[in-house]
VOGU-3710 file (C-alpha; in Angstrom, 3 decimals, decimal comma):
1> xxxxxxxxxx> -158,463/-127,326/75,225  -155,993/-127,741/72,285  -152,674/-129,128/73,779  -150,995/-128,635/70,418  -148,634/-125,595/69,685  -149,619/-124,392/66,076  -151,279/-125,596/63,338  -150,772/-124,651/59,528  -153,539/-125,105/57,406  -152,625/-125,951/53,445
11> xxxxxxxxxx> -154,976/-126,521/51,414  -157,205/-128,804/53,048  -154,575/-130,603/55,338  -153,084/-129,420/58,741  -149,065/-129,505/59,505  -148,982/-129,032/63,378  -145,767/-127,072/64,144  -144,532/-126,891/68,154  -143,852/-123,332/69,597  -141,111/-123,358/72,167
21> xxxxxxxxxx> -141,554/-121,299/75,292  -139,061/-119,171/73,966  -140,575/-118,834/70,858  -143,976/-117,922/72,681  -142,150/-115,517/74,873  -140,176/-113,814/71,483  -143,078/-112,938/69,658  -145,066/-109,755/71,305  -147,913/-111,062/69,487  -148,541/-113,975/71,355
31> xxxxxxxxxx> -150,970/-112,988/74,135  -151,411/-115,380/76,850  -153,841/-116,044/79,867  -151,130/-115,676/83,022  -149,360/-112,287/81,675  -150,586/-109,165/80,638  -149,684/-109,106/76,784  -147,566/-106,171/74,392  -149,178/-103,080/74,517  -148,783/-102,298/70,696
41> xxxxxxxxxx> -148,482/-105,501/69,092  -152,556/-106,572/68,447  -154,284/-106,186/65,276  -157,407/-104,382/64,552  -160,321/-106,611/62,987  -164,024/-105,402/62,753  -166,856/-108,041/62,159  -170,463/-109,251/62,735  -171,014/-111,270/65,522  -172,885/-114,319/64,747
51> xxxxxxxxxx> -172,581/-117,210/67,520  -171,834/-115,943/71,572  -171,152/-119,031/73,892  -171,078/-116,457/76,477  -170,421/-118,719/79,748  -167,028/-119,562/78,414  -166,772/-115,812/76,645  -165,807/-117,114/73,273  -167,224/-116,897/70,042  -167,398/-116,557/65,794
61> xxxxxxxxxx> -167,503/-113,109/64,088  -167,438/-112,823/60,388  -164,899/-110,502/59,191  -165,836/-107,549/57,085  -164,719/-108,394/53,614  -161,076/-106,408/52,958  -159,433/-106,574/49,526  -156,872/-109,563/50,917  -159,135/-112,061/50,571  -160,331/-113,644/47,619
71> xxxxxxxxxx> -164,235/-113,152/47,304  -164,619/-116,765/47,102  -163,455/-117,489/50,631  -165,369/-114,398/52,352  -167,087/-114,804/55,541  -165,530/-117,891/56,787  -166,372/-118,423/60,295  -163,244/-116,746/62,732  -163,335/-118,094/65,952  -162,521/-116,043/69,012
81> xxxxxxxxxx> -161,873/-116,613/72,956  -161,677/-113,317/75,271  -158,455/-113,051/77,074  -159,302/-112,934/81,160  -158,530/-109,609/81,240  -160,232/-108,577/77,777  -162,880/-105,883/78,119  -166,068/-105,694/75,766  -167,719/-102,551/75,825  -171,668/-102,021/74,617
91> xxxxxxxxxx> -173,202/-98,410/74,405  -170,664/-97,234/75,751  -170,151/-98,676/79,023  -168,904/-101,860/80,224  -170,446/-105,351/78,897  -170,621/-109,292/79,099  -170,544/-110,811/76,272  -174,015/-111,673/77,037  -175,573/-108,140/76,537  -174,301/-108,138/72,978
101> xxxxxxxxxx> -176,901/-108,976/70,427  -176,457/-111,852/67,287  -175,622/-109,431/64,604  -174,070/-106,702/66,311  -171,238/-104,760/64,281  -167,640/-104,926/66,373  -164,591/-103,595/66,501  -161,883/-105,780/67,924  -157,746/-105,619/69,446  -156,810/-109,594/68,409
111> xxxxxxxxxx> -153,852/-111,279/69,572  -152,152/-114,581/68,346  -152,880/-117,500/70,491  -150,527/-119,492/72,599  -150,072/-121,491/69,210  -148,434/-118,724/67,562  -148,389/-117,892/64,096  -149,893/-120,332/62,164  -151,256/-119,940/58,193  -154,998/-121,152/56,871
121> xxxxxxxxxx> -154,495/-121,228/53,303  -157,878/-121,752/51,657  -157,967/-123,981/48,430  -157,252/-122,219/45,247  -159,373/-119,506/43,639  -161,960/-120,267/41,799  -165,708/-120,781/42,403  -165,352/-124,851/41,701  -162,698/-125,266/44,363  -164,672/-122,668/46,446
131> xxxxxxxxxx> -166,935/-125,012/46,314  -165,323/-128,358/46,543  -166,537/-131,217/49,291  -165,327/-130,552/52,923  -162,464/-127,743/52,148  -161,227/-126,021/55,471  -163,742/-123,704/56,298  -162,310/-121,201/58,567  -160,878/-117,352/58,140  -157,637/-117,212/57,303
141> xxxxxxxxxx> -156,899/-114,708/60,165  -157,949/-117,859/62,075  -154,353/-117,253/64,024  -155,753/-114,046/65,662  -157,799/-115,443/67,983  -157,381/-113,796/71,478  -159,447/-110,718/72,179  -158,205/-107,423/74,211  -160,945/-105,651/73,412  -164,409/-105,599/71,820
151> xxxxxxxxxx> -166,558/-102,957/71,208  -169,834/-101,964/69,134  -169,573/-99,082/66,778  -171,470/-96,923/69,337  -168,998/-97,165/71,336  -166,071/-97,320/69,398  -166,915/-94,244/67,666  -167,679/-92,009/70,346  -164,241/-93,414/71,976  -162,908/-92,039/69,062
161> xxxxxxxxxx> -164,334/-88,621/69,029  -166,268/-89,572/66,086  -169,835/-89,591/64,903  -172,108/-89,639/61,382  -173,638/-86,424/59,827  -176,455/-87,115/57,767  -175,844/-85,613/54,844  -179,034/-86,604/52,550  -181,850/-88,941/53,388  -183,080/-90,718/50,184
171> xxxxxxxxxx> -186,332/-90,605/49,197  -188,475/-93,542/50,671  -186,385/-93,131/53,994  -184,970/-96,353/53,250  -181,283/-95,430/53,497  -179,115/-92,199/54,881  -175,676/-90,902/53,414  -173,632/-90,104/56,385  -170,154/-88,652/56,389  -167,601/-89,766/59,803
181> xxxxxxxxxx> -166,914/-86,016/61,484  -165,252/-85,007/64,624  -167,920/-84,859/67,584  -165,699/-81,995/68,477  -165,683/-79,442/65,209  -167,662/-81,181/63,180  -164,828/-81,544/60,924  -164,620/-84,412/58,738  -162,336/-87,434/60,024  -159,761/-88,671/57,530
191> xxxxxxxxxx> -156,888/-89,656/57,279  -155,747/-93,677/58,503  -158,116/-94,375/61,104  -159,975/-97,595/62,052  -163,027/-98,384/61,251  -165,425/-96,887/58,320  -164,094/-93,103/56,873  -165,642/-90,593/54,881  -169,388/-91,181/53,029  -170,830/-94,348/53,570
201> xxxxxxxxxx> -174,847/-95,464/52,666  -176,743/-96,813/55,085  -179,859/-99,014/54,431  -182,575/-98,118/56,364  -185,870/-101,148/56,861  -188,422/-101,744/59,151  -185,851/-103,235/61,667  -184,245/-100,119/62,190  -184,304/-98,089/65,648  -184,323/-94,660/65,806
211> xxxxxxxxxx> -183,334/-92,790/69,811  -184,515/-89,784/70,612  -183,768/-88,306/74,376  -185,052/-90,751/76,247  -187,534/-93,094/74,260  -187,864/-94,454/71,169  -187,877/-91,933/67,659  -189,117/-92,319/64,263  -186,801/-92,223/60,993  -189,167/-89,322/59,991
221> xxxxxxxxxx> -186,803/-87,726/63,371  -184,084/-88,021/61,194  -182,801/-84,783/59,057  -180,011/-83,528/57,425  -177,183/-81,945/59,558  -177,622/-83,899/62,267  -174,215/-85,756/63,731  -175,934/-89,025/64,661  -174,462/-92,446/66,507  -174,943/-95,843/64,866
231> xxxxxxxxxx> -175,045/-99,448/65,633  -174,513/-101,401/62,242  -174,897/-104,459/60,525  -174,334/-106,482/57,323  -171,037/-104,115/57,581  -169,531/-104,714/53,757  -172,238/-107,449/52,531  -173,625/-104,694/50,566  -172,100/-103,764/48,235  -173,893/-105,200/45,094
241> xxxxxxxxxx> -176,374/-102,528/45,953  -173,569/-99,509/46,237  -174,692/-99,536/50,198  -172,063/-99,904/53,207  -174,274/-101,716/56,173  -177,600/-101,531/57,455  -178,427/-99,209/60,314  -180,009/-101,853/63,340  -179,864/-98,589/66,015  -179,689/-94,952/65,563
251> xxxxxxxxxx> -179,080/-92,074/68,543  -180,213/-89,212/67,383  -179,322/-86,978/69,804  -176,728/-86,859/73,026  -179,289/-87,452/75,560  -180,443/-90,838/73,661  -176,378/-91,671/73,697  -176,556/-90,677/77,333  -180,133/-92,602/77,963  -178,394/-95,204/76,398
261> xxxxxxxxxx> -175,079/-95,752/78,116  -176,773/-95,368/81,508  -178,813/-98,272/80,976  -175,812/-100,483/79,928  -174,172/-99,403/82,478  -176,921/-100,568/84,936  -177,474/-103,902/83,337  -173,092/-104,389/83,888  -173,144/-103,155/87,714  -175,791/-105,890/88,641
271> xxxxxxxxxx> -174,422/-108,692/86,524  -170,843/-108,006/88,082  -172,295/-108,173/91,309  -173,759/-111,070/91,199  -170,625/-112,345/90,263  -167,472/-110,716/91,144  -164,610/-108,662/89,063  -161,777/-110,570/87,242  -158,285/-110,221/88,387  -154,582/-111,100/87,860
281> xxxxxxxxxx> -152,269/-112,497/90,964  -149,512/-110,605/90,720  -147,458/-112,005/93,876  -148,138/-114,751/96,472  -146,186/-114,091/99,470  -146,371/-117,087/103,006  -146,266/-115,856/106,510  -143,168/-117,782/107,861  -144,602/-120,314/110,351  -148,259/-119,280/109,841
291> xxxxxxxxxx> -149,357/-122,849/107,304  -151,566/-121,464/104,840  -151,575/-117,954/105,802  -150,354/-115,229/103,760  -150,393/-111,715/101,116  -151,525/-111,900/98,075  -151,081/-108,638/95,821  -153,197/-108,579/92,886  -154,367/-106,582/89,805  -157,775/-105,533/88,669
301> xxxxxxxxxx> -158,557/-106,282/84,999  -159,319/-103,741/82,691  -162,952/-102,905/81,694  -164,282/-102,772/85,061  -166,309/-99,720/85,407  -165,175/-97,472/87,508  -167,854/-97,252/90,157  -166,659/-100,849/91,193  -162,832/-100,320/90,876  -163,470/-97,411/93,439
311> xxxxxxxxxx> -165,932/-99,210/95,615  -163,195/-102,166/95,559  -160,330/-99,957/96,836  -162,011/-97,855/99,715  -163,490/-101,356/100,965  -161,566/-103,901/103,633  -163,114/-106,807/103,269  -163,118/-108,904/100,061  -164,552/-112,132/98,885  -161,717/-113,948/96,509
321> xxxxxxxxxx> -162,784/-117,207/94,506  -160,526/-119,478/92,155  -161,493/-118,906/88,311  -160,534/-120,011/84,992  -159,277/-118,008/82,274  -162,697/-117,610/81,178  -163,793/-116,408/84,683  -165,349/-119,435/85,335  -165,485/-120,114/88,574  -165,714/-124,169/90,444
331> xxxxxxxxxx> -168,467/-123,176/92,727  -170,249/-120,774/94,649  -168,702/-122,059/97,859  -165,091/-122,701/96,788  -164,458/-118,610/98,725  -162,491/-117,428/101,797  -162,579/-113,886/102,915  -159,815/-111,588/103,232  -158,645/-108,384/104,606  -157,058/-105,378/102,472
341> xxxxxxxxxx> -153,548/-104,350/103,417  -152,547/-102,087/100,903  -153,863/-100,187/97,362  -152,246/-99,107/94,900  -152,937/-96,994/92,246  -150,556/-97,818/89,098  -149,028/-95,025/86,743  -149,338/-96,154/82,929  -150,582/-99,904/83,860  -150,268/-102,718/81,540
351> xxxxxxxxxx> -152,386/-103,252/78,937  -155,211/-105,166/80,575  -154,676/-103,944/83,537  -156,929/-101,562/84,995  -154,502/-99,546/86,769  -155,653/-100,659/90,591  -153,420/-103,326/93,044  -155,084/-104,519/96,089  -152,291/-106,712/98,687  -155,071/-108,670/100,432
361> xxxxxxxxxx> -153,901/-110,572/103,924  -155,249/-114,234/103,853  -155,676/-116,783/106,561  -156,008/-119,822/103,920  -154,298/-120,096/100,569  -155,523/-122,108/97,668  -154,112/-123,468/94,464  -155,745/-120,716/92,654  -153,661/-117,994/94,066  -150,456/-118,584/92,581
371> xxxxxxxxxx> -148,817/-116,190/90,316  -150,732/-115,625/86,805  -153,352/-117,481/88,138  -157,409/-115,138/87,512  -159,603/-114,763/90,237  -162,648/-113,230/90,752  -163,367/-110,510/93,387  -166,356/-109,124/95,106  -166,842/-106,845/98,076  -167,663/-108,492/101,170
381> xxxxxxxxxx> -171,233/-106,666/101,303  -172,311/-108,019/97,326  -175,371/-110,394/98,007  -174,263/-113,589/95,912  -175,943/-116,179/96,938  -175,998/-118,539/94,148  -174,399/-119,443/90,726  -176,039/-120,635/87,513  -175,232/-123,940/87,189  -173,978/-123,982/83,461
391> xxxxxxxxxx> -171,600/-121,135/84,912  -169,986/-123,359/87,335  -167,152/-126,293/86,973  -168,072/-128,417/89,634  -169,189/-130,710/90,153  -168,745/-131,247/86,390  -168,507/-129,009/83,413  -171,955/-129,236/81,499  -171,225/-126,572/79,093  -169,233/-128,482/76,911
401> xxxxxxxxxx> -169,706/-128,325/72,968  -167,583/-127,026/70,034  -167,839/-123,715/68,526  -166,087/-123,399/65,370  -166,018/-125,983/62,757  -163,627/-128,801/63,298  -159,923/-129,196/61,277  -160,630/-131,034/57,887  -158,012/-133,257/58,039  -160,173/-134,963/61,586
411> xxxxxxxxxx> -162,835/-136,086/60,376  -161,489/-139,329/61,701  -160,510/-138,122/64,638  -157,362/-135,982/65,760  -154,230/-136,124/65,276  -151,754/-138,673/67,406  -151,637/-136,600/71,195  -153,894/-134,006/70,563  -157,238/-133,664/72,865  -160,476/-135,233/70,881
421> xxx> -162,064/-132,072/71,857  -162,478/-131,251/68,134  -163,963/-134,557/67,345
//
């Protein structure tokens, strides 16, 4: 992990400029791992997903292309990590980062990092310098790099109370004119909303899925009038042929939305538990003469579907492991049981929160259980009896590579007390 506070990218050299703890605690866009962050204070991005390192729930989107940038420096690789309470959504219902597929469309809450504000300045326009040996190769929203929330256009969409009416189908069937209207009156959206609004032209090609109640459909299912849902991709790359993205899934109808959301749904409820549900220590309290022994009150993350939130709090018995920001936990054994004192159930939680606090009674406290600190949760009756091994930190992290491209100015290594991690 970077041990260095900010870095400012100018041209194709770094300047790295320390953050205070004051500064980091100042600026409501800063989200970090041991506090829930500012409700209002992340910024929207949508983007293609193109590398998932899913154990360690980071990865690289490419931006859609916005008029800010100059076209020369499009697409640059923008490196993400998932906060430890960020949710991703799929369909519809809740997701890993593992169910979403290279190439998906999302739609994304980014917060700065615990470097703060930083600036990636590209070289200068032009399509020689855009093309000039080793320049820094990375978006320059690079700073936004901790995730809330991720979602595919399915679901962010429908979230929205929005869907797509097709409006015309070109001949050939090889692309649709849709227009964004309210799932509710069919009224068109507009207005400033996130996301695509009004007409947009989607190509249609062999890779395209239609969904039709509960099986597959053929484009020839598709007709005008009908208020469709859409999974996208190549979201802005096509413009040279007046077209907004390419359709990779269509729903044609709610019971295909429905079909589809169940079986997301199903695919989350086994991962999770297999696994446990991330969660935030809120307070560690010792019993007074007791050693080890003591309360621990603690907060569900958000994104946890709800069957398992409510399973959690009418249960008295929970499993509690140490885990990393990235949920990570050391192993499969590294657990100790403990008994439910008290639920909660919290009026307008914070953001990443989901809302539920469980004070669990503990005969043997560990370092992971101090304040900030995530842990992962399961119900005393969840069969897990084993780990992947690349999922696990003991007894050695073997899922250890580098995701996004390394700082230009390093190619001979980092700077003076930064980790080599970026070598």
């Amino acid at each position: 992990m970077r041990n260095f506070a900010a870095v400012v990218l100018v041209g194709v050299s770094a300047v790295l400029v320390p953050l205070s703890a004051d500064e980091k605690k100042d600026d409501p866009r800063i989200a970090l791992d041991e506090v829930f962050p500012d409700p209002g204070s992340a910024k929207y991005f949508g983007g293609e997903i193109t590398l998932v390192e899913h154990v360690n729930r980071r990865g690289i989107l490419r931006l859609d292309r916005d008029g800010t940038i100059n076209k020369y420096f499009w697409d640059l690789p923008h490196e993400f990590r998932m906060l430890p309470y960020g949710a991703i959504y799929m369909n519809g219902a809740p997701a890993e980062l593992r169910d979403v597929p290279i190439g998906t469309h999302l739609h994304g809450e980014f917060y700065l990092g615990p470097e703060g504000d930083f600036e990636v300045t590209p070289p200068e326009s032009g399509y020689a310098s855009g093309n000039m040996p080793r320049p820094d190769l990375r978006s320059v929203e690079s700073k936004y790099s901790r995730v809330f929330l991720l979602e595919d256009d399915f679901t962010f969409y429908r979230r929205n109370g929005s869907g797509w009416k097709v409006k015309e189908i070109v001949d050939g069937k090889n692309q649709i004119v849709v227009e964004r209207v309210s799932l509710e009156t069919g009224e068109v959206q507009a207005g400033v909303l996130k996301g695509m609004v009004g007409e947009a032209t989607i190509r249609l090609n062999e890779g395209t899925r239609c969904w039709k109640g509960s099986g597959y459909a053929e484009i020839d299912d598709l007709a005008v009038g009908q208020v469709v849902q859409m999974n996208l991709g190549w979201v802005s790359l096509l413009g040279t042929q007046k077209q907004d993205a390419l359709a990779r899934d269509i729903w044609i109808d709610e019971a295909s939305c429905q079909q589809a959301e169940k079986i997301q749904r199903g695919r989350y409820l086994a991962h999770a538990k297999l696994r446990g549900v991330g969660a935030k220590v809120m307070k560690t309290e010792h019993t007074p003469g007791k050693g080890a022994e003591g309360d621990v009150t603690i907060q569900l993350h958000a994104g946890i579907a709800t069957e398992l939130i409510e399973e959690l709090a009418a249960t008295k018995r929970i499993v509690v492991r140490a885990a990393e920001p990235s949920l990570r936990i050391y192993d499969i054994n590294d657990k100790k049981p403990a008994t439910i004192v008290e639920v909660k159930r919290i009026g307008n939680p914070p953001t990443g929160s989901s809302g539920l606090e469980i004070r669990f009674h503990i005969y043997e406290m560990f370092e992971g259980l101090r304040k900030g600190r995530t842990i992962r949760v399961a119900n005393e009756s969840w069969d897990i009896p084993v780990a992947p091994r690349e999922e696990k930190l003991w007894p050695n992290d073997i899922r250890i590579f580098e995701v996004g491209p390394p700082y230009i100015n390093w190619r001979d290594g980092p700077p003076p007390g930064v980790d080599e991690e970026k070598k």
